[in-house]
N, C-alpha and C positions, 0 to 999 in steps of 0.2 A: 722864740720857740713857737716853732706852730702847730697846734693842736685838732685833731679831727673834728671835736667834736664840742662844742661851747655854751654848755645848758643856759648862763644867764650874761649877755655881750652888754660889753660898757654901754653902749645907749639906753641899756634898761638897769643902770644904775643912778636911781635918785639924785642928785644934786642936793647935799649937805648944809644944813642952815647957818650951821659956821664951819666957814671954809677947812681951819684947824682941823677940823673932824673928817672930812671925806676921805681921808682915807683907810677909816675904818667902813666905809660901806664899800668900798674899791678891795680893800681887801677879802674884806667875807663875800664880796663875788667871787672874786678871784681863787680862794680857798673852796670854795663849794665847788667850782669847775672843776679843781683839781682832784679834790674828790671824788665826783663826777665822772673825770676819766679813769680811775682808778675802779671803783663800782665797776664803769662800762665794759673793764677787761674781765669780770668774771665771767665765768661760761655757768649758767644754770645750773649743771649739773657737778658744780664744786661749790653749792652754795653752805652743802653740809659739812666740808671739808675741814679738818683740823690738824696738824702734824702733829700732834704729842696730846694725850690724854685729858691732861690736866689746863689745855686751852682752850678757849670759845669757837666754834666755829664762827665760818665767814657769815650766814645769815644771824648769827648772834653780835656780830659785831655789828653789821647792818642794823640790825634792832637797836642795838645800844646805844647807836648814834643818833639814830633817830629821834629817842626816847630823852639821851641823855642833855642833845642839846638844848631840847623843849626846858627841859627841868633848869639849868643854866640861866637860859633867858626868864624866865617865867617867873621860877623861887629867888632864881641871888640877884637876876638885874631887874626881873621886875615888866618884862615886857607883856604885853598883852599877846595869849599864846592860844591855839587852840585846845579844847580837852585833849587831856591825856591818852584819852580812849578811839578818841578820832585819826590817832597821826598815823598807828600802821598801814601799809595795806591790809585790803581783806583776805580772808584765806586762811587755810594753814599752811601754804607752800609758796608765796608768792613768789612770783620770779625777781631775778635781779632789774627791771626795767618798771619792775613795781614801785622798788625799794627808792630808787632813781627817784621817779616822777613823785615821789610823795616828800624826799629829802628836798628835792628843789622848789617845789611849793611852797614848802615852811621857808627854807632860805628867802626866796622872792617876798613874803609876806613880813618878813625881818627888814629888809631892806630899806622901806619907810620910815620904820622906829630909830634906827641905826641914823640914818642921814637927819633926820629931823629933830634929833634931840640936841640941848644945848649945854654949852660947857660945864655948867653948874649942874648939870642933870648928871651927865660923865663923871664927876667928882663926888658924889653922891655915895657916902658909903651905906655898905651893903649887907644884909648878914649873909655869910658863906660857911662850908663844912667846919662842924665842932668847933663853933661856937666865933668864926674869925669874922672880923668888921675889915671889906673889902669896900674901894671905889667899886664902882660902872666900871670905869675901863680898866682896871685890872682884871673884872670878871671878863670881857669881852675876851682880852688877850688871851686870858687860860683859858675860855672856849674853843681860841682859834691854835692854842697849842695844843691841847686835848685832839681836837679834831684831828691834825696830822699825826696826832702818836696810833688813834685807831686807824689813819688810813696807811699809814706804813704797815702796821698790821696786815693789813690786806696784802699791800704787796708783796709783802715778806710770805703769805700764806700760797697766794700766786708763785712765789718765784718756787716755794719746798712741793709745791702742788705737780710742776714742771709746767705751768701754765706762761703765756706769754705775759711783760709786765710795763707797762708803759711809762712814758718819760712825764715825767710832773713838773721839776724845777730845771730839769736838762734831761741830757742823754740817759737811756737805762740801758741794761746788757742788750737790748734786744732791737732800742730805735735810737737811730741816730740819725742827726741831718746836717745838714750842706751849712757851714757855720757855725756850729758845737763849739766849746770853747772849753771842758769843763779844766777844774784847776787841779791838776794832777804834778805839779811843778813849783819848784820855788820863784822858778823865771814869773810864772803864772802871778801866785802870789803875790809877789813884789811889787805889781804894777800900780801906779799912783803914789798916792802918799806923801807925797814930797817934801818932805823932812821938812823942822822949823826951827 
């Protein structure tokens, strides 16, 4: 998949102090990019956009990510985070390229904690919502599932918006490229595997 636009490229992902681990900082690159692209396709002026009453718009979602990941790292794993106070941008309107540069700073500034920490650290349980005792890397993971559930959000608000919606894990209605593969098939499916 080749992507326009690539906020943080594998060279400027850490190198993990036990092997076992990198690739959770390979992946929360990889997940912020794609985020990343996803942000990139809002147009400004759908940043207040909502399809049905009772939803958040897109700049609320934008906040929330923002806001929410800090709280994640911070409260249940425990990372050293900036205040709370400091992560928006400034403004009451900020544009979507605000929202961008301020998400990818917190992500690049995670990157080091992420690769540097060691396996006993990752095992380490955690307190999490109402009252649960979580690892590290469980909390990681549902950071990085959370993440995709509000950037689908987006592109779901994008696509009811009639706005154009870009390819994340492959093809989307709108881009496709020379090589596409997605699995629309049982032939698809099937492949590998090879029985035992």
């Amino acid at each position: 998949m080749h992507y326009d636009f690539i906020a943080i490229p594998d060279d400027e992902i850490p190198t993990a102090a036990d092997p076992l681990f990198q690739h959770l900082a390979t992946i929360y690159a990889s997940e912020t990019n794609k985020t990343v692209g996803v942000w990139r396709a809002v147009p400004d002026d759908l940043l207040e956009f909502k399809p049905q009453e009772k939803t958040n718009t897109i700049r609320a979602i934008l906040t929330h990510q923002i806001l929410s990941e800090r709280r994640f790292f911070a409260e249940f794993a425990g990372f050293v985070e900036p205040p709370a106070d400091s992560l928006l941008p400034p403004g009451d309107a900020p544009k979507v390229a605000d929202y961008i540069a301020r998400h990818v700073e917190h992500a690049k500034a995670r990157l080091p904690q992420i690769a540097g920490a060691s396996a006993q650290w990752w095992m380490e349980e955690r307190p999490f919502f109402e009252g649960l005792k979580r690892q590290r890397i469980w909390i990681f993971w549902r950071r990085v599932l959370h993440t995709c559930h509000h950037r689908t959000q987006v592109q779901t608000w994008l696509r009811l918006a009639g706005a154009r919606v870009p390819a994340i894990y492959g093809p989307s209605g709108d881009v496709r490229q020379a090589g596409d593969d997605p699995t629309y098939t049982t032939e698809a499916a099937g492949r590998g595997g090879g029985g035992g």
